[in-house]
C-alpha positions as CSV (number, residue, x, y, z in Angstrom):
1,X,-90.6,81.3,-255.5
2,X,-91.5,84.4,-254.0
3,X,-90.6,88.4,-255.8
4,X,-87.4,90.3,-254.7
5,X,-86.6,93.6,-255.1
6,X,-84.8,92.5,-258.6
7,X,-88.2,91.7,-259.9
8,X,-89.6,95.0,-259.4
9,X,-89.0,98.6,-260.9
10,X,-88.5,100.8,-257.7
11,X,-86.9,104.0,-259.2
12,X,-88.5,107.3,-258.0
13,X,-90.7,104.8,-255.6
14,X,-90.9,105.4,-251.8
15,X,-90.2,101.8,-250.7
16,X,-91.5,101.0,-247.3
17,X,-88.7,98.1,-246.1
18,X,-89.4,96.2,-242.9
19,X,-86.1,95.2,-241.6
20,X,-84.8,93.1,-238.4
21,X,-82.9,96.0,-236.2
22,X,-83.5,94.2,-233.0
23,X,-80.4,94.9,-232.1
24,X,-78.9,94.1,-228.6
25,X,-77.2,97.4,-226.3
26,X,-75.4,97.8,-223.2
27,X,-77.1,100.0,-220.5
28,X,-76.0,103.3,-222.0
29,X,-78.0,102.2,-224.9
30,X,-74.6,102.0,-226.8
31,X,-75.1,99.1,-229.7
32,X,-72.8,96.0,-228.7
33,X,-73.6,93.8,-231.9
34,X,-74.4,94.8,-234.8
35,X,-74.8,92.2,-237.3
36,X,-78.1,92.6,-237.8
37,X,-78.0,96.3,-239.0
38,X,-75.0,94.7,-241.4
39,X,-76.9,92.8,-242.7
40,X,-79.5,94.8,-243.7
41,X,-77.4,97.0,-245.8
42,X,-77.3,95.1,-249.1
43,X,-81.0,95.8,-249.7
44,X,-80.9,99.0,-248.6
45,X,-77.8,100.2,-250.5
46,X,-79.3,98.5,-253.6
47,X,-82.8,100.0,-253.3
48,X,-80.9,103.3,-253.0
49,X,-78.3,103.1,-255.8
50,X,-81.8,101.9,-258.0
51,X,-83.1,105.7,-257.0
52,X,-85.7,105.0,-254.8
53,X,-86.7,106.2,-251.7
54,X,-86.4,104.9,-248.8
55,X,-88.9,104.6,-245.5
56,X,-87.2,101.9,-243.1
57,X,-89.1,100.7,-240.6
58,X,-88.3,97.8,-237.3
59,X,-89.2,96.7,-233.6
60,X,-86.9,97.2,-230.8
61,X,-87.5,95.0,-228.1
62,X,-90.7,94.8,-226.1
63,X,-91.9,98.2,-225.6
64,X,-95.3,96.6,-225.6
65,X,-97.0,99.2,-227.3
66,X,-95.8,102.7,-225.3
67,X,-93.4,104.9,-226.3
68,X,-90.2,104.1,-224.1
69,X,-87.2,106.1,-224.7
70,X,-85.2,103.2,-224.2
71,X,-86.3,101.5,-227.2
72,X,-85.9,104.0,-229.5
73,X,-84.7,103.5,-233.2
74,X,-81.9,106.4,-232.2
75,X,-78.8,104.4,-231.7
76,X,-80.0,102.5,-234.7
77,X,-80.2,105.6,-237.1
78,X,-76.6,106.7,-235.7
79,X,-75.6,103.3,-236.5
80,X,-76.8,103.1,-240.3
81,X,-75.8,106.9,-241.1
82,X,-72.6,105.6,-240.1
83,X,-72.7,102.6,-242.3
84,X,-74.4,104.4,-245.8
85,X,-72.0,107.0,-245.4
86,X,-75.3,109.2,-245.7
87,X,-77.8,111.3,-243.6
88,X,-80.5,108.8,-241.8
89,X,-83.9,111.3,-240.8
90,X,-85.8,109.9,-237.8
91,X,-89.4,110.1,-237.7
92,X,-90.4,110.6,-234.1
93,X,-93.2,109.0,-234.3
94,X,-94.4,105.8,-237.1
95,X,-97.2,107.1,-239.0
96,X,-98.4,110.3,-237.4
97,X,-97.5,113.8,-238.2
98,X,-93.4,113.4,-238.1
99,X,-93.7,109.9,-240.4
100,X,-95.6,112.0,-243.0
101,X,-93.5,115.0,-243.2
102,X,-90.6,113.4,-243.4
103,X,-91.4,110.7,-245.7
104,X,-94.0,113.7,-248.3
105,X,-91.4,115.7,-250.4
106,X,-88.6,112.8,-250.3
107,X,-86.1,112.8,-253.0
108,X,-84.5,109.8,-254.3
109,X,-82.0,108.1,-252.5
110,X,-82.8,109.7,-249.2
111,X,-83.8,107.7,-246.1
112,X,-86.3,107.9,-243.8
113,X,-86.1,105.7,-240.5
114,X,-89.6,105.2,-238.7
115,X,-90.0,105.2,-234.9
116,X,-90.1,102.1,-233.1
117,X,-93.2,100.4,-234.6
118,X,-94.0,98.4,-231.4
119,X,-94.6,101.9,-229.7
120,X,-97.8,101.1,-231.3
121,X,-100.2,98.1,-229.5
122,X,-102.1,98.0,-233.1
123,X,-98.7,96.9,-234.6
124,X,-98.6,93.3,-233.0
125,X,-102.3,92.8,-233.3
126,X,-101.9,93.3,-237.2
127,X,-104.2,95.9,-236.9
128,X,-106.0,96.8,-240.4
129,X,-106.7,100.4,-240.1
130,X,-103.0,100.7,-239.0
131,X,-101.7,98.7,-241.4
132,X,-103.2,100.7,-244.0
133,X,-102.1,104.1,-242.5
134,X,-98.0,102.5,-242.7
135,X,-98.6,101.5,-246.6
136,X,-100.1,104.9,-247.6
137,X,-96.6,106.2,-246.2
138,X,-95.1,104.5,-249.5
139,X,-96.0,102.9,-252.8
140,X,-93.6,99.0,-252.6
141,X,-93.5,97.2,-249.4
142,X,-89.8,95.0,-248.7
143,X,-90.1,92.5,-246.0
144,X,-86.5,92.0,-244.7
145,X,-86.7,90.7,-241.6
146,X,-86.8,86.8,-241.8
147,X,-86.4,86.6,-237.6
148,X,-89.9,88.4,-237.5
149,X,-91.5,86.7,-240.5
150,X,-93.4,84.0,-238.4
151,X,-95.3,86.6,-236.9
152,X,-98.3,88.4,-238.5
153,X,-98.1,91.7,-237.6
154,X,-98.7,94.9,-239.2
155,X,-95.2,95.6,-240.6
156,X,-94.5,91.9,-241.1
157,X,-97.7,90.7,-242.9
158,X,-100.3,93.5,-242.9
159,X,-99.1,96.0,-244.8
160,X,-98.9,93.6,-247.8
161,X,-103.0,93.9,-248.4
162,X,-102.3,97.7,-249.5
163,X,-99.3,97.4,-251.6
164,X,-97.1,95.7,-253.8
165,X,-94.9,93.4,-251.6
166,X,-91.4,91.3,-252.3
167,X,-88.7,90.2,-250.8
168,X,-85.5,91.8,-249.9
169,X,-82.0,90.2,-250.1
170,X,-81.9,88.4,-246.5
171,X,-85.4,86.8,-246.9
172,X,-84.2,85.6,-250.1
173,X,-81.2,84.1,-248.7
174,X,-83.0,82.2,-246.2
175,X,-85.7,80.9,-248.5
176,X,-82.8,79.7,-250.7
177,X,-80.7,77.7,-248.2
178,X,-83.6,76.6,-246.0
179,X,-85.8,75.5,-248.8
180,X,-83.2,73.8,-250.8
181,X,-82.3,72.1,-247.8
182,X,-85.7,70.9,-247.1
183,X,-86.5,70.0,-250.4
184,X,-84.1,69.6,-252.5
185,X,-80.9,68.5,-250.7
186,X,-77.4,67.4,-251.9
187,X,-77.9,63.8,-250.2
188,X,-76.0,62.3,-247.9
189,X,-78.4,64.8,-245.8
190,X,-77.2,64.9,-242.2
191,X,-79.5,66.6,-239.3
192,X,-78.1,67.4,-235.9
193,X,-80.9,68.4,-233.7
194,X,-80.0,69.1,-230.1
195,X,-80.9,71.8,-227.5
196,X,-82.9,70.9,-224.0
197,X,-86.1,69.5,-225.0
198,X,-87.8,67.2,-226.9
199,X,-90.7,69.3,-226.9
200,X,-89.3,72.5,-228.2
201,X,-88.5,70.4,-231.4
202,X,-90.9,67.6,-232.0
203,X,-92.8,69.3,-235.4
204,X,-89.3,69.9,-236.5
205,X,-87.8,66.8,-236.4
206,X,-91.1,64.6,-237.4
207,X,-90.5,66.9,-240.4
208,X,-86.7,66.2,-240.9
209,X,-87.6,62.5,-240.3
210,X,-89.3,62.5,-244.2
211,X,-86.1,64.5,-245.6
212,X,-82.9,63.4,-244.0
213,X,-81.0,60.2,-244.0
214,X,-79.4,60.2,-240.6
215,X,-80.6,62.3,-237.7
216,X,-78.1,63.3,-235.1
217,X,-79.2,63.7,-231.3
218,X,-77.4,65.6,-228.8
219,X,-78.2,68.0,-226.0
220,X,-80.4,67.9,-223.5
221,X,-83.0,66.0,-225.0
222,X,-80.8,62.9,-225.7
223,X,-81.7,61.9,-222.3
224,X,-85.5,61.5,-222.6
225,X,-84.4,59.2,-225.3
226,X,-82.1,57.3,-223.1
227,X,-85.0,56.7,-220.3
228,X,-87.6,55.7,-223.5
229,X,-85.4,52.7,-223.8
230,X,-84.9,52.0,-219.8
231,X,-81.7,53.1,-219.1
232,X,-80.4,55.1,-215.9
233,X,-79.6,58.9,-216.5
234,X,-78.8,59.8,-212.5
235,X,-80.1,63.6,-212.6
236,X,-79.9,64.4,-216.1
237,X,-82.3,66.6,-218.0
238,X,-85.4,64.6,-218.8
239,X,-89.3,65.6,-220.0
240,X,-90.6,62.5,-218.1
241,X,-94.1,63.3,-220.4
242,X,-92.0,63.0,-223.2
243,X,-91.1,59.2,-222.9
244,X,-93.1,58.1,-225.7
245,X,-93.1,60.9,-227.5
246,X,-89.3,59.9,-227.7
247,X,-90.4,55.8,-228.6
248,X,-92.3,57.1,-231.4
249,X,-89.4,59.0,-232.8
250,X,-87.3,55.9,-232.9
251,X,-89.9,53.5,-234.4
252,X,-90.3,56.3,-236.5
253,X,-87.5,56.2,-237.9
254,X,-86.4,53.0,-237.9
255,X,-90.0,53.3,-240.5
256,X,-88.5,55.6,-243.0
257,X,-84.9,54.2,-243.2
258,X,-83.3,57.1,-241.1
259,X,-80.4,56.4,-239.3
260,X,-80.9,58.1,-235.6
261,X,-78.0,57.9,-233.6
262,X,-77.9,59.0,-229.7
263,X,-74.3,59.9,-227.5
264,X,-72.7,56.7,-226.5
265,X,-70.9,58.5,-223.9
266,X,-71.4,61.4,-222.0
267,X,-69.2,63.9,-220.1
268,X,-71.4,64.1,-216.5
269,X,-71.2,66.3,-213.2
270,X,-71.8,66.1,-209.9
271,X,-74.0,69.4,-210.1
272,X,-74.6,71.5,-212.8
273,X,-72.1,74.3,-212.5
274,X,-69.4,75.9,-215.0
275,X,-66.2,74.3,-212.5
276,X,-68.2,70.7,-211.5
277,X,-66.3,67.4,-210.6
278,X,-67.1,65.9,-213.9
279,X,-65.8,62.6,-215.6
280,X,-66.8,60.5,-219.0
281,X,-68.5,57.7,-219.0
282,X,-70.4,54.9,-221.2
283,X,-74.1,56.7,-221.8
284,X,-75.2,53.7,-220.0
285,X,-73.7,54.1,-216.8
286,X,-74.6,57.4,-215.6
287,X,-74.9,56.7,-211.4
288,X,-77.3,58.1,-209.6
289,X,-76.2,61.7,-208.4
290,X,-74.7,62.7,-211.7
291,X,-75.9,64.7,-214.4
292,X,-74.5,64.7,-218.1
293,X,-73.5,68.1,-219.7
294,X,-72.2,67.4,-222.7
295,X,-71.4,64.8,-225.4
296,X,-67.9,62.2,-225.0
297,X,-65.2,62.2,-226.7
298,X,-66.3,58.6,-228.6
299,X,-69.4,60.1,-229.5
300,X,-67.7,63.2,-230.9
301,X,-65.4,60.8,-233.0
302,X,-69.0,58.7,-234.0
303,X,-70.8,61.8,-235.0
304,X,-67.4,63.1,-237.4
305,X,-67.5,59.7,-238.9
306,X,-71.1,60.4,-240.2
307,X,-70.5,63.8,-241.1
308,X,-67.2,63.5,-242.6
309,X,-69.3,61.8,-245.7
310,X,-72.7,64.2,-245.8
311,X,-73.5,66.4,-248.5
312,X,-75.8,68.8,-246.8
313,X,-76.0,69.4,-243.6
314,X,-78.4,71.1,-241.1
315,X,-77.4,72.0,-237.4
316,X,-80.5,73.1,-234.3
317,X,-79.4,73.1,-231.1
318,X,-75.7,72.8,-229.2
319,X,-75.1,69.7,-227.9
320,X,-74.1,70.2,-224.3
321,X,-74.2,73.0,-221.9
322,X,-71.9,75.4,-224.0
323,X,-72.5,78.5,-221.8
324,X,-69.8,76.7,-219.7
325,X,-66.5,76.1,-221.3
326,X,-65.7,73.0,-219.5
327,X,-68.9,71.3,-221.5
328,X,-68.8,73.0,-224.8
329,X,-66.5,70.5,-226.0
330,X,-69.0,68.7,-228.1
331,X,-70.5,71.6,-229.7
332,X,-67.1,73.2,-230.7
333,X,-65.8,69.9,-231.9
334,X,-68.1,69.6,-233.9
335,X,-68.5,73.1,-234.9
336,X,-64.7,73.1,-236.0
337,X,-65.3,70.0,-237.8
338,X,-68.2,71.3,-239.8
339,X,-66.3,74.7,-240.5
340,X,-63.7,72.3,-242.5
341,X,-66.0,70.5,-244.6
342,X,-67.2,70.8,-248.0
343,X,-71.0,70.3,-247.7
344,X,-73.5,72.8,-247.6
345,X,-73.7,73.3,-243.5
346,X,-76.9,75.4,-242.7
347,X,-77.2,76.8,-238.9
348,X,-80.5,77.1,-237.6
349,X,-80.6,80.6,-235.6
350,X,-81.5,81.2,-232.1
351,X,-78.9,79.1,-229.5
352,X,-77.1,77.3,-232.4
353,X,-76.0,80.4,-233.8
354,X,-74.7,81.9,-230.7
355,X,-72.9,78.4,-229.9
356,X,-71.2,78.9,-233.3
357,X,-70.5,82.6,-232.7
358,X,-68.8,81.8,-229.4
359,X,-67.0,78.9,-230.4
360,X,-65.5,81.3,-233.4
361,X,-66.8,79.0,-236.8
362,X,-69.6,81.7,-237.7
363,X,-67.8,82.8,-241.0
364,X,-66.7,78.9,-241.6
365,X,-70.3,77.8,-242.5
366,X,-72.3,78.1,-245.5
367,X,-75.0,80.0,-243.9
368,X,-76.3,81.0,-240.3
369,X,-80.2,82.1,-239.9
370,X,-81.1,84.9,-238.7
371,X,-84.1,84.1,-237.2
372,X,-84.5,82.0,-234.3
373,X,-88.2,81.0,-233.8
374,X,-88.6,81.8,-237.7
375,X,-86.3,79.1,-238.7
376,X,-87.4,76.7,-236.8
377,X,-91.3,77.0,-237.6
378,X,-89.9,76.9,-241.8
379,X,-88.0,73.7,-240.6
380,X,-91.6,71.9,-239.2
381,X,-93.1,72.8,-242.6
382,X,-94.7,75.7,-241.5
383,X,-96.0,78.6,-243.8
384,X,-94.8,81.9,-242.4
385,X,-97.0,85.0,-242.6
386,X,-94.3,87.3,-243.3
387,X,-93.1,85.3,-246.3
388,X,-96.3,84.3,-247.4
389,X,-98.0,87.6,-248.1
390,X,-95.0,88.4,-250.7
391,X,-96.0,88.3,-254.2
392,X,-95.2,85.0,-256.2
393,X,-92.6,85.1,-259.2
């Protein structure tokens, strides 16, 4: 178990916190969503009613180390003075002369947003000297930002060689459902991996293959599975490299005792568009000229069957083109479904989250990751610098 900010006396302390304000905007650079700022603020307002004070610091897109005005932390600061109910300073720059005024004479409970920290190239390369010049800005380092923490940069990982470093409230979150899930679940545990390819998830479910007891496929990548074993998939999606990849999977897991179980109908169309001629039909008798989008209406019923009894359960990847309404069927099905059940239901971030979003179940489930790519290298197994470098309780 890694620190949090519970574990650690930050009164009178200038806490550096590394948070996850990636934030999307419109093209007047007005904020359209923002959950992630929201969910930021139960560290911060804790930090600040514990008297300490406070440097934030995040990346905004890819300014790819120049200052562009577009990326600013501005909008941002606007956004959080709003939220606190406080003043927010901006530092114009991230540790030059505006970072160190600002953040010198602080007083407790006053905040102190940094600059973009991306405006920097030394940020990404985890540069030392860098990250030594951000820790001398404070005395406690927070890492925050779970969708960040695979990478070892100099505000993710770096900074934790020069001060003390724990958790804040969203990384602990994440550790919690994640790694329970993964290692200690409430059994029945029920996977549903889906999404285009195989290859974008092979680590994650050879891991899932030693934890779970039945592994759901859907998406995109059911249909390498479905050529593996011979049968016609007209012009579905298929990694034709990927064939025994997909073999090994089953034999796999026909090994370990996991139940894997593939569509047994799909709904296909003629081309792959949001208004398509499109019917349903048997997943072995997609004809040539047809592609399928989504999951069937018997497989939907199959896959509630299985779920219905599960104790934990852990969803990556929509199961059908869900950008399109007319093929989202499976993913909000089952969405709905899941937002109705008792079990723990975890949802891996990235596309799974925004199918959930979009299909209206977000507040239904037990717990939605924040970070895309994050979550899914803590699902193969990985070790994440970001969470790594955080001191041990």
């Amino acid at each position: 178990m890694k620190k949090t900010i519970r574990d650690i006396d930050v009164s009178g302390k200038k806490v550096l916190v590394r948070c996850d304000f990636n934030v999307p905007q419109d093209e007047n650079g007005n904020i359209t969503d923002t959950r992630r700022i929201v969910g930021a603020l139960p560290t911060i307002k804790y930090l600040l009613e514990s008297n300490a004070k406070v440097i934030l610091c995040s990346h905004l897109g890819r300014p790819k180390g120049e200052v562009k005005k577009e990326f600013s932390l501005e909008p941002v600061r606007k956004e959080l003075e709003k939220e606190l109910g406080k003043e927010v300073k901006l530092a114009n720059d991230i540790i030059g002369e505006s970072a160190k005024t600002l953040t010198q004479d602080m007083k407790d409970g006053e905040v102190v947003l940094l600059e973009n920290v991306r405006f920097d190239k030394r940020e990404e390369a985890n540069d030392r000297e860098f990250s030594k010049e951000l820790a001398s800005l404070a005395e406690i380092y927070v890492n925050d930002a779970f969708g960040t923490a695979h990478r070892a940069h100099s505000s993710t990982a770096g900074v934790a060689e020069f001060l003390p470093a724990v958790s804040g409230f969203l990384i602990e979150k994440e550790i919690k459902f994640l790694g329970e899930a993964l290692n200690n679940p409430e059994r029945p545990f029920v996977s549903i991996i889906g999404g285009k390819k195989v290859s974008d998830k092979i680590s994650v479910i050879n891991n899932l293959l030693e934890k779970v007891d039945t592994l759901i496929i859907g998406g995109g990548m059911a249909y390498t599975f479905f050529k593996s074993k011979g049968m016609n998939i007209g012009n579905s999606i298929c990694e034709e490299d990927k064939l025994d990849l997909a073999k090994d999977i089953m034999k796999k897991a026909e090994e370990k005792n996991v139940k894997l179980l593939l569509p047994i109908d799909i709904h296909v169309a003629k081309e792959y568009a949001p208004d398509a001629e499109s019917k349903v039909v048997p997943a072995d008798k997609i004809e040539e000229g047809w592609e399928g989008m989504d999951i069937g209406p018997e497989t939907i019923k199959m896959y509630k069957e299985v779920l219905a009894n599960a104790r934990t359960i852990m969803w990556n990847g929509p199961l059908g083109v869900f950008e399109f309404d007319k093929f989202a069927t499976g993913t909000n099905e089952i969405a709905e479904f899941l937002g109705n059940q008792e079990a723990i239901v975890i949802i891996g971030g990235g596309d799974s989250a925004a199918a959930i979003e979009k299909a209206g179940y977000a507040d239904k489930m037990t717990h939605i990751s924040t970070g895309g790519g994050a979550s899914l290298e803590y699902l193969e197994g990985r070790a994440l610098p970001g969470i790594e470098c955080l001191l041990d309780k």
